[in-house]
N, CA, C and O atoms as CSV, one atom per row, in Angstrom:
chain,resi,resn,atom,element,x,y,z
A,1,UNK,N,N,-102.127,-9.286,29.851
A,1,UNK,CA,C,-101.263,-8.139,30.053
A,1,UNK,C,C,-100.767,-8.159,31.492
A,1,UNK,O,O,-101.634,-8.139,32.366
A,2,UNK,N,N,-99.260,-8.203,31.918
A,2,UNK,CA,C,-99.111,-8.168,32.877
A,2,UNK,C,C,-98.506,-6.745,33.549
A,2,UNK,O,O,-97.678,-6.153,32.856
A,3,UNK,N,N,-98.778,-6.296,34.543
A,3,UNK,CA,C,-98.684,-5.321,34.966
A,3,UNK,C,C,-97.338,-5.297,36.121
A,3,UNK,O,O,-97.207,-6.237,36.905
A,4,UNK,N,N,-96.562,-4.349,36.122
A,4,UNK,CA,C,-95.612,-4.179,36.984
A,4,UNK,C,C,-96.063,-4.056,38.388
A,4,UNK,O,O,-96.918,-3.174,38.466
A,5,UNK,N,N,-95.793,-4.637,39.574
A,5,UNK,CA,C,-95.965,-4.373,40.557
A,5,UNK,C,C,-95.537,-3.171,41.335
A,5,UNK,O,O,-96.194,-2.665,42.246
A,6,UNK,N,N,-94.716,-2.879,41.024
A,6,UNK,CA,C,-93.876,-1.584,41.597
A,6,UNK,C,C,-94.454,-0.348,40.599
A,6,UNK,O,O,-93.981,0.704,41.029
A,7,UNK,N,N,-95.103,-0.159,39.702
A,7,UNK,CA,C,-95.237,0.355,38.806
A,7,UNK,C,C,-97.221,0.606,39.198
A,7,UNK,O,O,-97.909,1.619,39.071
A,8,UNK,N,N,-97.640,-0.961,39.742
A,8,UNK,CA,C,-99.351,-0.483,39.894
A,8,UNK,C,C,-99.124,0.322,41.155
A,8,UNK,O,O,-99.398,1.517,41.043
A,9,UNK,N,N,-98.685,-0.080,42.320
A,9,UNK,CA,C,-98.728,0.960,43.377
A,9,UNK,C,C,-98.295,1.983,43.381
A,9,UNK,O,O,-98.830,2.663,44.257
A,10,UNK,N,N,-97.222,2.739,42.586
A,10,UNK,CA,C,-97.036,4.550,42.140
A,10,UNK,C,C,-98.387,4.679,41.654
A,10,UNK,O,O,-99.033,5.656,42.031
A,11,UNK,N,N,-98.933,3.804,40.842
A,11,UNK,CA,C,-100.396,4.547,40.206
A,11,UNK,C,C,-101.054,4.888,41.173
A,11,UNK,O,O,-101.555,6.012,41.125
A,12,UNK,N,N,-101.304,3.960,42.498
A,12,UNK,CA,C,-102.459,4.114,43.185
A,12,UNK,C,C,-102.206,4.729,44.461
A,12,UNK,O,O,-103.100,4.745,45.308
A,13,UNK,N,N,-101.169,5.195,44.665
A,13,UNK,CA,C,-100.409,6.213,45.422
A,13,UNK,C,C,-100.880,7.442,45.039
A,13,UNK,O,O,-101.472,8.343,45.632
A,14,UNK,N,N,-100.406,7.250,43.683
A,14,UNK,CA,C,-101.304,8.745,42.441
A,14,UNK,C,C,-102.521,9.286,42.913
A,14,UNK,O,O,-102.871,10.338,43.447
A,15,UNK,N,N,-102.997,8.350,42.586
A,15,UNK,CA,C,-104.760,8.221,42.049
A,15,UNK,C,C,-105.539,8.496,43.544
A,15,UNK,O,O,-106.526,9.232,43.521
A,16,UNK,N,N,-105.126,7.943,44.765
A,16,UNK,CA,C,-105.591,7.669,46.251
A,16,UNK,C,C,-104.632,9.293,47.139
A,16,UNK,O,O,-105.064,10.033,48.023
A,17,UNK,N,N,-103.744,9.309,46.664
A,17,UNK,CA,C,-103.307,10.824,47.090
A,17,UNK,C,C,-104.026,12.066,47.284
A,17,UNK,O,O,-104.877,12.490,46.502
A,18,UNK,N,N,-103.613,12.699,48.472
A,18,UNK,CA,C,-104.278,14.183,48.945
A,18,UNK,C,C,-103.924,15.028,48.879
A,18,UNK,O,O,-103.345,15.167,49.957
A,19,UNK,N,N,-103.763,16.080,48.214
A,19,UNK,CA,C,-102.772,17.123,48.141
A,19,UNK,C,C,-102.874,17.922,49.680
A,19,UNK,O,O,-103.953,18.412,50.011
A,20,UNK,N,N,-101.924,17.996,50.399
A,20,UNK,CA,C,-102.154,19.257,51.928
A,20,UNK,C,C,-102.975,20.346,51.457
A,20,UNK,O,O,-103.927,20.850,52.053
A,21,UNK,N,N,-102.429,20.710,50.131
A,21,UNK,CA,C,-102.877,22.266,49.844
A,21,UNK,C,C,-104.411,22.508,49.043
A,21,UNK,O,O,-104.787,23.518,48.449
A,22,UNK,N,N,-105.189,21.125,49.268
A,22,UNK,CA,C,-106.390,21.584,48.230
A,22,UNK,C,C,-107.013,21.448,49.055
A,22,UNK,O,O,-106.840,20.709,50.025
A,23,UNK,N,N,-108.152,22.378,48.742
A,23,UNK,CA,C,-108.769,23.466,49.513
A,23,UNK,C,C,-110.336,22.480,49.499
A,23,UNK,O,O,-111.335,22.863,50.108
A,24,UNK,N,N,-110.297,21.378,48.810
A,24,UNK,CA,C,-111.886,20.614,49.110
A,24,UNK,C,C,-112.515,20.993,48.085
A,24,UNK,O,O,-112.007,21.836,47.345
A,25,UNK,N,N,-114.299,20.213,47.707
A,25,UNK,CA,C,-114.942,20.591,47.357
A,25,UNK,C,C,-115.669,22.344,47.912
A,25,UNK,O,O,-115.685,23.508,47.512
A,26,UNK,N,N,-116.043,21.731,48.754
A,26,UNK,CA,C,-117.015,23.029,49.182
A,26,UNK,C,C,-116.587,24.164,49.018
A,26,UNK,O,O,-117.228,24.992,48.371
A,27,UNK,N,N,-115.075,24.506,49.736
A,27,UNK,CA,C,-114.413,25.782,48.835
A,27,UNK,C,C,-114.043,26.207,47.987
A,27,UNK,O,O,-113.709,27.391,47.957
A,28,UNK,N,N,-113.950,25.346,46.887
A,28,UNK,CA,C,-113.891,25.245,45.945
A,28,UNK,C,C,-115.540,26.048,44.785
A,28,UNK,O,O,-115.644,26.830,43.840
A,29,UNK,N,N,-116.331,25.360,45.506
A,29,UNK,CA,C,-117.672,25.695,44.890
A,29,UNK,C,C,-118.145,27.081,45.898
A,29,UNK,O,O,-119.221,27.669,45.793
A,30,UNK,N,N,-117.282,27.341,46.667
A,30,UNK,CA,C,-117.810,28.863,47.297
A,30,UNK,C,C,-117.288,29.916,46.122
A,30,UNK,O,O,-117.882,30.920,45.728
A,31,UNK,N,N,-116.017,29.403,45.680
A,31,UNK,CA,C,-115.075,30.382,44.996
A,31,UNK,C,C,-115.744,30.323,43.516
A,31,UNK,O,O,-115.916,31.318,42.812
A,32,UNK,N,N,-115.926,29.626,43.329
A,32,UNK,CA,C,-116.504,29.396,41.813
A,32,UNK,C,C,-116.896,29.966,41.085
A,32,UNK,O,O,-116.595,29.660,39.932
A,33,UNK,N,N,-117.741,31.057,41.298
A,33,UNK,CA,C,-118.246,32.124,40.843
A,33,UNK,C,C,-117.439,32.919,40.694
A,33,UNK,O,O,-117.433,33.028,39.467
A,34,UNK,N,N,-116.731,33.577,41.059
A,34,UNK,CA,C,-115.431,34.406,41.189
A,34,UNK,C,C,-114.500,33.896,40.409
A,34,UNK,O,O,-113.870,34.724,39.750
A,35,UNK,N,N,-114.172,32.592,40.259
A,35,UNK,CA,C,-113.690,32.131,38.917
A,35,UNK,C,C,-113.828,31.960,37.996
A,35,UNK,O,O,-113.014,31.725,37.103
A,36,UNK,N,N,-115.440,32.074,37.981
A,36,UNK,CA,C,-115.801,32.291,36.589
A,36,UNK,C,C,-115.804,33.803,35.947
A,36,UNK,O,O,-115.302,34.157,34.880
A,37,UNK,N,N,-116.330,34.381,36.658
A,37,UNK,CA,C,-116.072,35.984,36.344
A,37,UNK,C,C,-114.961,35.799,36.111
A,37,UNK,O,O,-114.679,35.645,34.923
A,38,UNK,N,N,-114.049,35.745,36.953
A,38,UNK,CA,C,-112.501,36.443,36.009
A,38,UNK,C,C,-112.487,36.047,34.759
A,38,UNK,O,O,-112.521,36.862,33.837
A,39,UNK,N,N,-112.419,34.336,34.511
A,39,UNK,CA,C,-112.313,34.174,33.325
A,39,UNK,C,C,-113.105,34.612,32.369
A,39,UNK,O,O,-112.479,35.024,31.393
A,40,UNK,N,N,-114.904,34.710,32.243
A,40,UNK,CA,C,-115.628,35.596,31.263
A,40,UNK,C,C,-114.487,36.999,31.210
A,40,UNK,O,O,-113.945,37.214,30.126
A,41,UNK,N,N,-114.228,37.720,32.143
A,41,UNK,CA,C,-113.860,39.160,32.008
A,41,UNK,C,C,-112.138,38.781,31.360
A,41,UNK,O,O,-111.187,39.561,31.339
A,42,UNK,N,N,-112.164,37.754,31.018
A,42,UNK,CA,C,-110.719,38.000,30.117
A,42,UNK,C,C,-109.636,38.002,31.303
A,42,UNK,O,O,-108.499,37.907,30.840
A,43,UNK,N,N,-109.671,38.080,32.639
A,43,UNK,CA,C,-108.729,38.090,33.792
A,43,UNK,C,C,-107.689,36.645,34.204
A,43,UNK,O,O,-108.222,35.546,34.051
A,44,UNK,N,N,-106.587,36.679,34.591
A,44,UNK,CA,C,-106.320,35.060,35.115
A,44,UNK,C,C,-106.729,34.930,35.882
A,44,UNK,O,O,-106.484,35.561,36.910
A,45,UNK,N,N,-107.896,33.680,35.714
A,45,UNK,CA,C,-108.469,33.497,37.132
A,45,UNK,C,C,-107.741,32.490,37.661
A,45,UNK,O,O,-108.175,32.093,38.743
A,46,UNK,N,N,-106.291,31.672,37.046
A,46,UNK,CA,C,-106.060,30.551,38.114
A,46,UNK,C,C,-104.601,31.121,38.846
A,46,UNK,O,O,-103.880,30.479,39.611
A,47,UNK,N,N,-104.354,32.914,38.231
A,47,UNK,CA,C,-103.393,33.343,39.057
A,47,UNK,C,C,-103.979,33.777,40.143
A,47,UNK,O,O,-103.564,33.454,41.256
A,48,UNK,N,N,-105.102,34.628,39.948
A,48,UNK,CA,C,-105.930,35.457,41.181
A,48,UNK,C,C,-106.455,33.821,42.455
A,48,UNK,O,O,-106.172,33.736,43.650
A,49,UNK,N,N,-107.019,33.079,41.844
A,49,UNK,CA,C,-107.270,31.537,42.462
A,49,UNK,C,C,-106.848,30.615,42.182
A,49,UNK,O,O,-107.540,29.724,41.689
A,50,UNK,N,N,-105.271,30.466,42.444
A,50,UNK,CA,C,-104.600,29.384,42.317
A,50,UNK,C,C,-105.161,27.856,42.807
A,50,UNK,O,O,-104.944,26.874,42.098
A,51,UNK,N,N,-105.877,27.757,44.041
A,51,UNK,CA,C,-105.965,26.691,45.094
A,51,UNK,C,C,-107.382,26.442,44.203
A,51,UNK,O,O,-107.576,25.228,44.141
A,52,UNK,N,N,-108.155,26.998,43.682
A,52,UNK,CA,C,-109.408,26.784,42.842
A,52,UNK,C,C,-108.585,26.350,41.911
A,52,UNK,O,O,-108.606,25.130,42.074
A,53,UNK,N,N,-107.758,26.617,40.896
A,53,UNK,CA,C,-107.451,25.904,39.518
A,53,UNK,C,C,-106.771,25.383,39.966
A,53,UNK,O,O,-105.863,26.142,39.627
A,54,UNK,N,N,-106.168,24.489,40.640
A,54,UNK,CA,C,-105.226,22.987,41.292
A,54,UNK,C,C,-106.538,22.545,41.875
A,54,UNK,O,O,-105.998,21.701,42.590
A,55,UNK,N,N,-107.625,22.430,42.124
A,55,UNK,CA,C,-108.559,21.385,42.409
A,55,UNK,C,C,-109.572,21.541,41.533
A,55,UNK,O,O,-110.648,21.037,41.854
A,56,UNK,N,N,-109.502,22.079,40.571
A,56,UNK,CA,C,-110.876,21.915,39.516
A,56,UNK,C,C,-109.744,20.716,38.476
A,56,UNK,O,O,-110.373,19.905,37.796
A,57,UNK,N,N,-108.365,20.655,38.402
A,57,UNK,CA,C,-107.403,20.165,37.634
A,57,UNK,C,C,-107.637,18.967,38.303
A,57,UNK,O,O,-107.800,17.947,37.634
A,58,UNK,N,N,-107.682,18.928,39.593
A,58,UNK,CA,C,-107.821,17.427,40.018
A,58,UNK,C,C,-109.142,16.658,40.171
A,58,UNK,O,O,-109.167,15.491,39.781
A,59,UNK,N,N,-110.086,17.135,40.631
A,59,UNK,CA,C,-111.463,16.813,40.597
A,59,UNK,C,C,-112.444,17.523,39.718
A,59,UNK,O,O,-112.684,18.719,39.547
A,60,UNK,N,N,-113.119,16.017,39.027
A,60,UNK,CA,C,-113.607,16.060,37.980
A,60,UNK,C,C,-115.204,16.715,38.157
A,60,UNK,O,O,-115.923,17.396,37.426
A,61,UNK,N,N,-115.315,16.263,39.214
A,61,UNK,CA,C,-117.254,16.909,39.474
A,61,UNK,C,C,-116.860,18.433,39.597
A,61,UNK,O,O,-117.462,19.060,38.725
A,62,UNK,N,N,-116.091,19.222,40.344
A,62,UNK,CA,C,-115.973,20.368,40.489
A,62,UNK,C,C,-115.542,20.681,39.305
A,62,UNK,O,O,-116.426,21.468,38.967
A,63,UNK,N,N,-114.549,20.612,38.107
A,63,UNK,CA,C,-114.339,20.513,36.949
A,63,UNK,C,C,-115.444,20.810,36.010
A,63,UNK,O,O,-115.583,21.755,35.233
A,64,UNK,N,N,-116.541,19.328,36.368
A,64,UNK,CA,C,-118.156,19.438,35.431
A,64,UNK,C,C,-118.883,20.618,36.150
A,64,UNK,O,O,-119.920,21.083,35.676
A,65,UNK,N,N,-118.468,20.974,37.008
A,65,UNK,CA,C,-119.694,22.243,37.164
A,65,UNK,C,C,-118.633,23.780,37.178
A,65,UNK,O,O,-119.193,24.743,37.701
A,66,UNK,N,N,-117.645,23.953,36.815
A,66,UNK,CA,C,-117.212,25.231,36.484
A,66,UNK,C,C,-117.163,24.883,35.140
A,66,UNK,O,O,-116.989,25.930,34.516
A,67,UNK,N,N,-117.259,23.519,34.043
A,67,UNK,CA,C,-117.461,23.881,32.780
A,67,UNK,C,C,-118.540,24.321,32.658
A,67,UNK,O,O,-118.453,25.288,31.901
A,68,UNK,N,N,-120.275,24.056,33.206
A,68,UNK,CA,C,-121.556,23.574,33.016
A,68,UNK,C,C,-121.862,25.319,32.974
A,68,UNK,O,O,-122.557,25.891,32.134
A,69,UNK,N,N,-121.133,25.954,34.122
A,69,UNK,CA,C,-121.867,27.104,34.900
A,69,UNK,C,C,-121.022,28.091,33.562
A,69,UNK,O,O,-121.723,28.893,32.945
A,70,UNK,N,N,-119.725,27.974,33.244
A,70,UNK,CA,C,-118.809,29.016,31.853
A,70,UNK,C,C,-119.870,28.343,30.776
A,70,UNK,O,O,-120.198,29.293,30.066
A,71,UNK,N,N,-120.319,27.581,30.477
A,71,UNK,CA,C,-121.532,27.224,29.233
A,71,UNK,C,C,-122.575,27.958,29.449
A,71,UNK,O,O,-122.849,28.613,28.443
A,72,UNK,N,N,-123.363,28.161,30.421
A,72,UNK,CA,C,-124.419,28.956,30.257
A,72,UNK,C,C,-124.110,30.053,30.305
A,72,UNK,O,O,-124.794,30.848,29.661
A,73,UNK,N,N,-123.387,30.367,30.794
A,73,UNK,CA,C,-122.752,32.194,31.063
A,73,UNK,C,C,-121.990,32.214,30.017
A,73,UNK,O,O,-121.048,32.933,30.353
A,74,UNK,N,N,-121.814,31.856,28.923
A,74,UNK,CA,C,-120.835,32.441,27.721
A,74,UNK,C,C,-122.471,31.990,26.657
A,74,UNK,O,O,-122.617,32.658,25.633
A,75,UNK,N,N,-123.142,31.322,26.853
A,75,UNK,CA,C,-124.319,31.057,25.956
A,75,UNK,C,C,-125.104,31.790,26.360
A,75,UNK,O,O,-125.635,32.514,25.518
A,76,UNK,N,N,-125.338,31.871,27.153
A,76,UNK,CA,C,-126.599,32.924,27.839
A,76,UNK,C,C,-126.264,34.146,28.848
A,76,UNK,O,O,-126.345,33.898,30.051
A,77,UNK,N,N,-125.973,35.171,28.524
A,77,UNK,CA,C,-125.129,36.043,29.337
A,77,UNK,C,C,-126.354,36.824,30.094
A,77,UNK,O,O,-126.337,37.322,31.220
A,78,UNK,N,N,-127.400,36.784,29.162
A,78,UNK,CA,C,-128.380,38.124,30.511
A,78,UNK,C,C,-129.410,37.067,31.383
A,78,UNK,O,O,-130.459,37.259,31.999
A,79,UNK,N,N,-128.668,35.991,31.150
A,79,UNK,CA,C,-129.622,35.087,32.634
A,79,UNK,C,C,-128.513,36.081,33.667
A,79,UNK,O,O,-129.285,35.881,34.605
A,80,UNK,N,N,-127.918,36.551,34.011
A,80,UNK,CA,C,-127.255,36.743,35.039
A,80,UNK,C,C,-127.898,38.466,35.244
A,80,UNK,O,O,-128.400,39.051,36.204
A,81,UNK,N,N,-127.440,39.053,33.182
A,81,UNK,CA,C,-127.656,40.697,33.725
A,81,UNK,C,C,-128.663,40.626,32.644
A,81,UNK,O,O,-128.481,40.334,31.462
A,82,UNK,N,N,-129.630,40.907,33.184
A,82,UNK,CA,C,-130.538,40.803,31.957
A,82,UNK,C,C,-130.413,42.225,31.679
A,82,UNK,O,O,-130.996,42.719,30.714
């Protein structure tokens, strides 16, 4: 299979790209909680935290742990309020 040259480097331009506007892991996982509440409470949480839902969209570990943390809190709701 041969691959376009001009065509692999847009990919990895893609893929190796930084957005200015994302806000990182760590703030990301400060906010997290707060994004999850909205969403349990039925709220938009990626209007109220836009810069949180454009980096949970791009990074996948922050992604696996706002799915991991909405799984136990929609499965298990009084670990939080008992």
């Amino acid at each position: 299979m041969k691959i376009d040259k001009e065509k692999l480097n847009k990919l990895l331009e893609k893929v190796f790209s930084v957005d200015e506007k994302d806000i990182g892991c760590g703030a990301c996982m400060d906010e997290l909680d707060q994004f999850v509440d909205l969403h349990l409470a039925g709220k938009d949480a990626a209007a109220s935290l836009p810069l949180v839902r454009a980096h949970l969209d791009q990074c996948r570990d922050c992604r696996e742990e706002f799915e991991a943390l909405l799984a136990i809190l929609e499965n298990f709701p009084n670990v939080v309020n008992p």
